[in-house]
One Martini backbone bead per residue (centre of mass of N, CA, C, O) as a GRO file, in nm:
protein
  389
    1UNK     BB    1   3.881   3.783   2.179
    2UNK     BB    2   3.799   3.493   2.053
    3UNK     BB    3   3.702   3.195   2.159
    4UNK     BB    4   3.900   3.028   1.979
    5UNK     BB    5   4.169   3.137   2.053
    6UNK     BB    6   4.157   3.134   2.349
    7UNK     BB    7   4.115   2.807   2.319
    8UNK     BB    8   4.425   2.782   2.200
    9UNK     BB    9   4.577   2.947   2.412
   10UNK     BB   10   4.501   2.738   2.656
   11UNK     BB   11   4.633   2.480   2.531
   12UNK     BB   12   4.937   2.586   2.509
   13UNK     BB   13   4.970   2.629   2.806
   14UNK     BB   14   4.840   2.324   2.913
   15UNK     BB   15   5.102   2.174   2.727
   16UNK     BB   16   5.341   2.313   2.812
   17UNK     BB   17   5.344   2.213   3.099
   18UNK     BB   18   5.334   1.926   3.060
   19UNK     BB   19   5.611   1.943   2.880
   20UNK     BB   20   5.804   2.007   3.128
   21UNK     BB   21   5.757   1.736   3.285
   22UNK     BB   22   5.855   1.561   3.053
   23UNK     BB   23   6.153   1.727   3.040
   24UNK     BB   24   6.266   1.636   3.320
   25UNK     BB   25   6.376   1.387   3.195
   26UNK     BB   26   6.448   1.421   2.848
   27UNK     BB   27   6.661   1.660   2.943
   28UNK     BB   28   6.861   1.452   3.096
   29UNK     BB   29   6.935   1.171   2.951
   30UNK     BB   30   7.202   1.229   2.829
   31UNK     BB   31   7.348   1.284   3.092
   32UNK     BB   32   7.339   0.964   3.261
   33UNK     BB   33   7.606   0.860   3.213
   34UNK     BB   34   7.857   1.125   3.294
   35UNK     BB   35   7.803   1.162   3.572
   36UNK     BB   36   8.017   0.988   3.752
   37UNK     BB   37   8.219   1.188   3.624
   38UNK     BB   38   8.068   1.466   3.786
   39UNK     BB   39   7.957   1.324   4.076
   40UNK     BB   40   7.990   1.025   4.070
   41UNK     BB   41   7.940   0.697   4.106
   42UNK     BB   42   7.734   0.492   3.903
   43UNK     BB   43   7.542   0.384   3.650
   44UNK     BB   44   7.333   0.276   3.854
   45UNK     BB   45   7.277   0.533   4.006
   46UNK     BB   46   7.245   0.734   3.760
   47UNK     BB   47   6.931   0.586   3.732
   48UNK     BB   48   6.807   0.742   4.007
   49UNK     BB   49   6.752   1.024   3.860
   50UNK     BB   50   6.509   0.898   3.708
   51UNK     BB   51   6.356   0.766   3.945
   52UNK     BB   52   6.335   1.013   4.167
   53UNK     BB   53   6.131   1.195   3.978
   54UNK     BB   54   5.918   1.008   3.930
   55UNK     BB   55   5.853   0.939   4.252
   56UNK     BB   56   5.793   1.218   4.295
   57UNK     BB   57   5.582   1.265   4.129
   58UNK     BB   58   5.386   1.033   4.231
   59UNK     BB   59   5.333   1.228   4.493
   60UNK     BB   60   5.248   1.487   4.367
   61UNK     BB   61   4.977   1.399   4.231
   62UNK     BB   62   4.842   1.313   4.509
   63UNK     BB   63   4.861   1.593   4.645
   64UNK     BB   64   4.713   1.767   4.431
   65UNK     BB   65   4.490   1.606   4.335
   66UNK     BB   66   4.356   1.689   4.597
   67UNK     BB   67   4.408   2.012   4.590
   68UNK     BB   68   4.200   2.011   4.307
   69UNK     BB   69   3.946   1.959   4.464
   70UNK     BB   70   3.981   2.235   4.692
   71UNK     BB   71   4.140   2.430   4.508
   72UNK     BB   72   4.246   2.652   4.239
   73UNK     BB   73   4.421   2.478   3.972
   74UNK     BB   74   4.546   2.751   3.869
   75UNK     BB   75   4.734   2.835   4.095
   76UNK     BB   76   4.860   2.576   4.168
   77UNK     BB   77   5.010   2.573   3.878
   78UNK     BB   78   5.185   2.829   3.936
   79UNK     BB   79   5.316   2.703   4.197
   80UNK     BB   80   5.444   2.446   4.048
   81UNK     BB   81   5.657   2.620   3.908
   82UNK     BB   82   5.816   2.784   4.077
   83UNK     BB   83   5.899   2.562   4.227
   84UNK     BB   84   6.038   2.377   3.968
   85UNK     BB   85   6.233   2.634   3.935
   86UNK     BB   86   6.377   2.612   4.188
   87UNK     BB   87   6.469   2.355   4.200
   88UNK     BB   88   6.631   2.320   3.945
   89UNK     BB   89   6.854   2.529   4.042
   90UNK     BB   90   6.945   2.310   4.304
   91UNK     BB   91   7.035   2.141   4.113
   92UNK     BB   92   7.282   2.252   3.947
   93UNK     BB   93   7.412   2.278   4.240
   94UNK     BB   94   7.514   2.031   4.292
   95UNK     BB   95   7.767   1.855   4.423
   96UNK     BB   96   7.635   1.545   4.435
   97UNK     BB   97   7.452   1.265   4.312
   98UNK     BB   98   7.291   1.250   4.621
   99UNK     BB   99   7.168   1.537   4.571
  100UNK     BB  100   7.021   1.535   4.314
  101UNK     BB  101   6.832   1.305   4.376
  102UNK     BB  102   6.721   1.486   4.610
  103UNK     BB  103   6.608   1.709   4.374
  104UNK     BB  104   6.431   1.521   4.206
  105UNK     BB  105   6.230   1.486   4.359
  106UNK     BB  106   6.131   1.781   4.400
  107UNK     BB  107   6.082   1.844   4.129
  108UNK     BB  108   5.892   1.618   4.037
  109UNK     BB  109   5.679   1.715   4.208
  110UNK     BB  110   5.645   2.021   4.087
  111UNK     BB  111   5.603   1.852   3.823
  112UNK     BB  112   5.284   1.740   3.824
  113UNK     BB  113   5.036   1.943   3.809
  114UNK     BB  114   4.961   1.927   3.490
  115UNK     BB  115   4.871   1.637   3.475
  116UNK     BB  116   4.609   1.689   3.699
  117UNK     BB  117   4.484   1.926   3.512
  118UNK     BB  118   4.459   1.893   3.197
  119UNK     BB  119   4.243   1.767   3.211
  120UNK     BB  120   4.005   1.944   3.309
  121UNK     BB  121   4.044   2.132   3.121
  122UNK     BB  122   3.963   1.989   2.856
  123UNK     BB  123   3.668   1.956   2.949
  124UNK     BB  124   3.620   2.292   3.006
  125UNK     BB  125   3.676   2.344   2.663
  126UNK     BB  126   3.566   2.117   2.576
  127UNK     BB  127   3.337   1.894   2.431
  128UNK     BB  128   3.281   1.577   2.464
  129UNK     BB  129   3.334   1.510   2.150
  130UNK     BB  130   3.625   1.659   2.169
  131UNK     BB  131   3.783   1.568   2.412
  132UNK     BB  132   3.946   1.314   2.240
  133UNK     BB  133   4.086   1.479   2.045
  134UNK     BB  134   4.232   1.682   2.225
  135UNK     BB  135   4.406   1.448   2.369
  136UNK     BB  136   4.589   1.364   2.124
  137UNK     BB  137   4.690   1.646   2.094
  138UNK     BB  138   4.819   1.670   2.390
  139UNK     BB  139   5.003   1.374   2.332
  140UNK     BB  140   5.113   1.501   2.054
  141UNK     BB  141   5.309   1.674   2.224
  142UNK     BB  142   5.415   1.566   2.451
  143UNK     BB  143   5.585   1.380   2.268
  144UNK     BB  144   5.816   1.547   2.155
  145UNK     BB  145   5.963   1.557   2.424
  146UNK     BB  146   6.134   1.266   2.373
  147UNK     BB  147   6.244   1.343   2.111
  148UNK     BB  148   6.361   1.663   2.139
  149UNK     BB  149   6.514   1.673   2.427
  150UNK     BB  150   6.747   1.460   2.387
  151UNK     BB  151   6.844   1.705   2.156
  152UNK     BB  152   6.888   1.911   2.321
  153UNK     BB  153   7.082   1.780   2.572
  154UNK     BB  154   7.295   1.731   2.427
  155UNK     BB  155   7.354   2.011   2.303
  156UNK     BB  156   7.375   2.102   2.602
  157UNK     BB  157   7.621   1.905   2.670
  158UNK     BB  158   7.828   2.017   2.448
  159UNK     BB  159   7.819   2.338   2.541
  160UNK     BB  160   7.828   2.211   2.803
  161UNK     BB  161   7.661   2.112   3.131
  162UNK     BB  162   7.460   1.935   3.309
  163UNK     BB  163   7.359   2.229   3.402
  164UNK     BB  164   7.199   2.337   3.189
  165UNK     BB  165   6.919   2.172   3.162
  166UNK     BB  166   6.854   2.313   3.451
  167UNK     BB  167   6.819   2.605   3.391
  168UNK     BB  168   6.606   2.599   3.159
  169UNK     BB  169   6.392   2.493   3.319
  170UNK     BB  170   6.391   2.732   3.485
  171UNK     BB  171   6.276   2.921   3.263
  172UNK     BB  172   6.068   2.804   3.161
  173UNK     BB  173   5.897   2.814   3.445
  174UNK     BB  174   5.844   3.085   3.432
  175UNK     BB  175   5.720   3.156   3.155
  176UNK     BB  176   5.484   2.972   3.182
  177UNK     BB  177   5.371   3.068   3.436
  178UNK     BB  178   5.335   3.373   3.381
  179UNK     BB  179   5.135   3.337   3.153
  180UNK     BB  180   4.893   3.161   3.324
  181UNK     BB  181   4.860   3.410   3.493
  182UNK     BB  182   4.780   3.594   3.261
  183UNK     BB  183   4.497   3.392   3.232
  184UNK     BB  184   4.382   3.298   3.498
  185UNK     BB  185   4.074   3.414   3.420
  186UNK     BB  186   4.034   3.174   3.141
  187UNK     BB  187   3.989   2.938   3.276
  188UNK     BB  188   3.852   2.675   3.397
  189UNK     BB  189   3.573   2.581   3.603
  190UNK     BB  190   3.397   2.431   3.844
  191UNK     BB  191   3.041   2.426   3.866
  192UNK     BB  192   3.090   2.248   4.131
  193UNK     BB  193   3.138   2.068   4.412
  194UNK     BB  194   3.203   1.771   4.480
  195UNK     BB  195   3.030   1.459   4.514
  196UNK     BB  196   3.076   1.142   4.415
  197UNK     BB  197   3.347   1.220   4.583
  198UNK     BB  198   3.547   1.155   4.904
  199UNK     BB  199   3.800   1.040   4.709
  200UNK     BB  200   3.995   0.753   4.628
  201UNK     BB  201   3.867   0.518   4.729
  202UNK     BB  202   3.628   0.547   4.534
  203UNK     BB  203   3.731   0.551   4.271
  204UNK     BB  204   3.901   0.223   4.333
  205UNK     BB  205   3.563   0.121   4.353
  206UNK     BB  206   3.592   0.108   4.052
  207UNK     BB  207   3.605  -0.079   3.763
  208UNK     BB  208   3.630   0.083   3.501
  209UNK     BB  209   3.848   0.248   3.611
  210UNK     BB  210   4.045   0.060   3.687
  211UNK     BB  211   4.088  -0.069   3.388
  212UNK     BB  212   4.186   0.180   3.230
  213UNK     BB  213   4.422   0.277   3.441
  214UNK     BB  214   4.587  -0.011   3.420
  215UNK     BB  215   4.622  -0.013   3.141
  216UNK     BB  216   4.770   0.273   3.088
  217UNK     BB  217   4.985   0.229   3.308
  218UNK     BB  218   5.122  -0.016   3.186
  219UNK     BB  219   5.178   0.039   2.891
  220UNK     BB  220   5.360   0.332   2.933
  221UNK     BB  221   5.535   0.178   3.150
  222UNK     BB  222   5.669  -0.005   2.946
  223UNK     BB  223   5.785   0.225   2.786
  224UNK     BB  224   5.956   0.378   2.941
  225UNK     BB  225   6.131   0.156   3.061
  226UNK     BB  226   6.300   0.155   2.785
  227UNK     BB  227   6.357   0.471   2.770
  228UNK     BB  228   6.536   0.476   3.046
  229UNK     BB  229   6.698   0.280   2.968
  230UNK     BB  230   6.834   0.270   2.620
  231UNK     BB  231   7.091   0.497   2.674
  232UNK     BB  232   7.288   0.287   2.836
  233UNK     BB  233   7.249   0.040   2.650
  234UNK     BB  234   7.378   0.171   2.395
  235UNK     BB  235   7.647   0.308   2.524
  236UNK     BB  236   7.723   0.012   2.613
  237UNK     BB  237   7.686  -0.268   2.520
  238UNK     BB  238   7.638  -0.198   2.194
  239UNK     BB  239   7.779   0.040   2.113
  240UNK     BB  240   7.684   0.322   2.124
  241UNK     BB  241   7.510   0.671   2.071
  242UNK     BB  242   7.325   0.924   2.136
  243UNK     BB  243   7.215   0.916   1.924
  244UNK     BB  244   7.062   0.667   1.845
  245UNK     BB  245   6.862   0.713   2.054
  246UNK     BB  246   6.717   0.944   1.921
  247UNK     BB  247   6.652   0.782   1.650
  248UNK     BB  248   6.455   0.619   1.783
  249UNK     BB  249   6.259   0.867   1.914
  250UNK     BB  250   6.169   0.980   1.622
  251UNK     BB  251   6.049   0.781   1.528
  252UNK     BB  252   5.840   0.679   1.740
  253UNK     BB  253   5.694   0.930   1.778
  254UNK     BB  254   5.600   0.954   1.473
  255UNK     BB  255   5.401   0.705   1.499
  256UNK     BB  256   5.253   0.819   1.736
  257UNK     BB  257   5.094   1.056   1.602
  258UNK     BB  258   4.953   0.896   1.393
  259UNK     BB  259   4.790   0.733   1.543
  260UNK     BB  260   4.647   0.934   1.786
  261UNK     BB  261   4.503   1.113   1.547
  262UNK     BB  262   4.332   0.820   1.478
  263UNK     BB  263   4.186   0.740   1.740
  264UNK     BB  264   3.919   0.857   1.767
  265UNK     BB  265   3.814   0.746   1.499
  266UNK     BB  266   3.823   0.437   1.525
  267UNK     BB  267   3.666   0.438   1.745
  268UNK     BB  268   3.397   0.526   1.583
  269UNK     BB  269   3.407   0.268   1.394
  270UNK     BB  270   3.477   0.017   1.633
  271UNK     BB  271   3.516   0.101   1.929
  272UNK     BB  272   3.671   0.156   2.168
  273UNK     BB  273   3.760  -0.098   2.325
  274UNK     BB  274   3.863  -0.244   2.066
  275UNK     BB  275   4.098  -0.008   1.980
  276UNK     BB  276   4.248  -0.063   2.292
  277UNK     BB  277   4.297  -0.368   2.242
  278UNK     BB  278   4.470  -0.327   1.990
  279UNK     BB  279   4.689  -0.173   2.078
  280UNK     BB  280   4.764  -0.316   2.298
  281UNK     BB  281   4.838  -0.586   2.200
  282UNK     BB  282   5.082  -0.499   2.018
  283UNK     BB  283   5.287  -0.444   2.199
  284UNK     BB  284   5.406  -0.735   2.334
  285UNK     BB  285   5.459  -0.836   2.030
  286UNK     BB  286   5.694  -0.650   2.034
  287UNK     BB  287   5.869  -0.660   2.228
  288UNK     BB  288   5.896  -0.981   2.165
  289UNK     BB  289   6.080  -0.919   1.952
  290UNK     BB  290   6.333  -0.803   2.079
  291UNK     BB  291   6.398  -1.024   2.261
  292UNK     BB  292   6.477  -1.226   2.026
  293UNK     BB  293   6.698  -0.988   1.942
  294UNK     BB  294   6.844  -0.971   2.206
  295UNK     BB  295   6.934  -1.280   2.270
  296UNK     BB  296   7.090  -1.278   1.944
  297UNK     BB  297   7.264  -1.013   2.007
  298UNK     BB  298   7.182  -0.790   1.849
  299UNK     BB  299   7.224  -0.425   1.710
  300UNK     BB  300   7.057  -0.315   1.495
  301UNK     BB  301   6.886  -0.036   1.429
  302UNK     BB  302   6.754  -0.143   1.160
  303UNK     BB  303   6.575  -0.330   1.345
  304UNK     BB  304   6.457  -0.180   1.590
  305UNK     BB  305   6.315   0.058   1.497
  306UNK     BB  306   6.038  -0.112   1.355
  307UNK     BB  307   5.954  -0.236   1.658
  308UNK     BB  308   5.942   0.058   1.794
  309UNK     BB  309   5.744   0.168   1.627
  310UNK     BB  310   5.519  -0.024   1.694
  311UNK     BB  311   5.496   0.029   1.992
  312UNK     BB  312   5.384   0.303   1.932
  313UNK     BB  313   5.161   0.256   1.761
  314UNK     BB  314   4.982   0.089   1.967
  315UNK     BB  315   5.007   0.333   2.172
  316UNK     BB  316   4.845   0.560   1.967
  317UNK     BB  317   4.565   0.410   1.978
  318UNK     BB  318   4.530   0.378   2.326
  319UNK     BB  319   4.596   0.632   2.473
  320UNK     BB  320   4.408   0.861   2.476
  321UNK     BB  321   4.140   0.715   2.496
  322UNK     BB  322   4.207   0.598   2.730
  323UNK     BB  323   4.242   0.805   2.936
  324UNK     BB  324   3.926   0.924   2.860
  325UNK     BB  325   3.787   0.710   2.996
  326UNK     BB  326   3.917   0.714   3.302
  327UNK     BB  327   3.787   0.986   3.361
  328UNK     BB  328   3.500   0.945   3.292
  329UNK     BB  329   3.500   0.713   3.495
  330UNK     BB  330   3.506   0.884   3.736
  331UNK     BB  331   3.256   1.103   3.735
  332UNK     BB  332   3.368   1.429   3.828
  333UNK     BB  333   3.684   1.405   3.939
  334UNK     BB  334   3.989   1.459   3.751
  335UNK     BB  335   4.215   1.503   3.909
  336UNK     BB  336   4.230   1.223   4.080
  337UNK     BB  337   4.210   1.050   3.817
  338UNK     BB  338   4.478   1.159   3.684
  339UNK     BB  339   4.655   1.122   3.949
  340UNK     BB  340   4.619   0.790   3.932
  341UNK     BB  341   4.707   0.724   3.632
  342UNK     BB  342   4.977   0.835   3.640
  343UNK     BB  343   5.076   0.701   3.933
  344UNK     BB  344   5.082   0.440   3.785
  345UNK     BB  345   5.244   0.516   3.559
  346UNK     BB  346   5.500   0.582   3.744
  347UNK     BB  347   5.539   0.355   3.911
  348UNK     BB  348   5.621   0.146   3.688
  349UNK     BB  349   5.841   0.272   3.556
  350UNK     BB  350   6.012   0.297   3.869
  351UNK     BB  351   5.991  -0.026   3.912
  352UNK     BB  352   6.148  -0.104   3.622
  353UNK     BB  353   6.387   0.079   3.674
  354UNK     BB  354   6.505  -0.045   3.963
  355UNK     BB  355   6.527  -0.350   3.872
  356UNK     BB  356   6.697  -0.331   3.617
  357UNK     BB  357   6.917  -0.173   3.664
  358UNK     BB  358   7.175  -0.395   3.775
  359UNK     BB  359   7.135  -0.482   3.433
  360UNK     BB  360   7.216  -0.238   3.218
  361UNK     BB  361   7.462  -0.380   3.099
  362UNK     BB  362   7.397  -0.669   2.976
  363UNK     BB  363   7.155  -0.544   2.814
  364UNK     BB  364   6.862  -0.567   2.616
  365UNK     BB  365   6.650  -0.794   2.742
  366UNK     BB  366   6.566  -0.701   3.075
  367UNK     BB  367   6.438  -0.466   2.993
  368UNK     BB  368   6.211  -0.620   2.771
  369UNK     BB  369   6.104  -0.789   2.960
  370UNK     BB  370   5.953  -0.613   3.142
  371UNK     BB  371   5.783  -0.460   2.909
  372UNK     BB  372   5.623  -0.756   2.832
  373UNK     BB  373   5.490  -0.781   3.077
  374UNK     BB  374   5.321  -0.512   3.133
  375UNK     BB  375   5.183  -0.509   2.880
  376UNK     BB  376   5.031  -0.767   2.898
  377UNK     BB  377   4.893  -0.674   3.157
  378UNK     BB  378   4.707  -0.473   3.021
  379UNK     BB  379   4.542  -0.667   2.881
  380UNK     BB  380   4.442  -0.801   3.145
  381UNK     BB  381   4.310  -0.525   3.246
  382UNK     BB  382   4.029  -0.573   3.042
  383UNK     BB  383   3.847  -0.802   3.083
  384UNK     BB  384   3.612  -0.634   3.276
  385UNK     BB  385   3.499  -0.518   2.983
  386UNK     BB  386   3.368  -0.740   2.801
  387UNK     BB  387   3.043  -0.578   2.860
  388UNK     BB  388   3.105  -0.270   2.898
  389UNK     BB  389   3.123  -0.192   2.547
   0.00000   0.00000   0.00000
């Protein structure tokens, strides 16, 4: 097999891999309002269910992140597999409301391990000027699975019942892993062990770092919080149905792929830094609208999409490049890195998921305002970068 073709299929298993965690999200989605009703507790708690998965990944990050500096990536990798469809049968499985939350944690530990190696694979797949088209290109398969996925999991939810979301999750990980295991003589190494960085308090202790991977995490952070709120408060004070939200999710992805694939050329033309701003800013001016209409009451799914849209459009202009800054900045490190700037992302999202939570009855609005508040500061945590690109 020529080179072009091996590294076509090694990003596609690292893609695939990315693809199950955050499909671990995205296909139980459709079924968290149901839940109360199938394992006991209320709708407050059964938004725990994704509150709990995110928390987990957030752990898994930062001990992979560990353990991907010190022994073989691909392993670890197949690894973390094995153990994700483990959890996923043990969800399946669950008794009550509160035993799935916690096998939900485990689930998440277990499926974070691809988000922490895909940045260094791909770093040693492509040369430097192709590797933020690269990541591009795996933000745009990884958003498939918000649009996807729900739509998945709902007509999974139709012709069986929430158990069966987590069974499907638990062959796809055997599937991923197995196929990885059978390339993983062809995975990139790193050619010497690292210097530059003693842990993470190293990599925290960079400014430039902190500055990409924090706007990095407040954006995407902000992004997930309205979408983890969203079926929710659509089936429920709105007055819709699971499919609106989908509609949603599939505009807002499609405007998301558009944008990713057009990021890397911006940055060329207007300069990274430059076009990382323009798409931050987007972000909280449309939230901004979206809360001026859930103020005022509204609810017509033709008014939220196109602002929905620019939110993605933002978040898409901005993610690819910011994320491979922040890697960059770590100087050598992409493990530690990339596990720092998810769990920071996933903190975020998981922090304004358990806030909002108590609310997500009362309408779109607190929603709405968590989402508009971490845009805005993802904006101010670029201010340190203003002589720095």
């Amino acid at each position: 097999m020529s080179t072009a073709p091996k590294t076509s299929l090694l990003f596609v298993l690292i893609a695939s891999g990315t693809v199950l965690g955050i499909a671990g999200t995205d296909l139980v989605l459709p079924a968290i309002p149901s839940l109360p009703l199938q394992l006991g507790g209320t709708v407050e708690i059964a938004q725990l269910v994704l509150a709990a998965y995110v928390f987990g990944t957030l752990v898994g990050l930062l001990i992979f992140g560990e353990l991907g500096a010190r022994f073989d990536s691909c392993m670890l990798l197949v690894a973390s597999l094995a153990l994700f469809g483990v959890a996923s049968l043990a969800a399946a499985a669950s008794p009550s409301i509160e035993w799935l939350i916690v096998l939900r944690f485990a689930q998440g530990a277990f499926g974070s391990a691809p988000a922490v190696f895909a940045p260094g694979f791909i770093q040693g797949l492509y040369p430097q000027d192709k590797a933020a088209s690269a990541m591009g290109r795996l933000g745009s398969i990884e958003s498939l699975a918000p649009a996807l996925a729900p739509i998945a999991g709902a007509y999974l939810l139709e012709i069986g019942s929430w158990k069966l979301s987590f069974l499907i999750l638990a062959l796809l990980a055997a599937l991923v892993g197995a196929a990885i295991l059978w390339q993983q003589a062809y995975f990139p190494r790193p050619a010497q062990k690292l210097q530059s960085h003693s842990g993470y308090l190293a990599i925290l202790k960079n400014i430039e770092f902190v500055s990409y991977a924090s706007s990095q995490a407040l954006s995407l952070g902000a992004l997930l919080v309205f979408v983890f709120g969203a079926p929710a408060v659509l089936t429920g004070p709105l007055d819709k149905e699971i499919r609106d939200f989908v509609i949603l999710q599939v505009f807002g992805i499609v405007a998301f792929i558009l944008a990713a694939n057009s990021s890397a050329w911006l940055a060329m033309k207007f300069g990274t830094l430059r076009t990382i701003r323009a798409g931050t800013t987007i972000m909280p001016v449309a939230f901004l609208a979206i809360l001026i209409y859930a103020l005022a009451e509204g609810k017509n799914l033709y008014v939220l999409v196109p602002m929905w849209v620019v939110v993605n459009f933002g978040f898409g202009i901005r993610g690819p490049i910011g994320f491979h800054r922040a890697i960059i900045a770590a100087r050598g490190d992409p493990s530690r890195a990339a596990a720092i700037v998810v769990a920071a992302i996933l903190s975020v999202a998981t922090f304004g998921t358990v806030v909002v939570a108590p609310y997500i009855l009362v309408g779109l609005w607190p929603l709405t305002i968590a989402s508009a508040i971490f845009s805005a500061l993802a904006m101010v945590s670029l201010t340190p970068l203003r002589n720095s690109n």
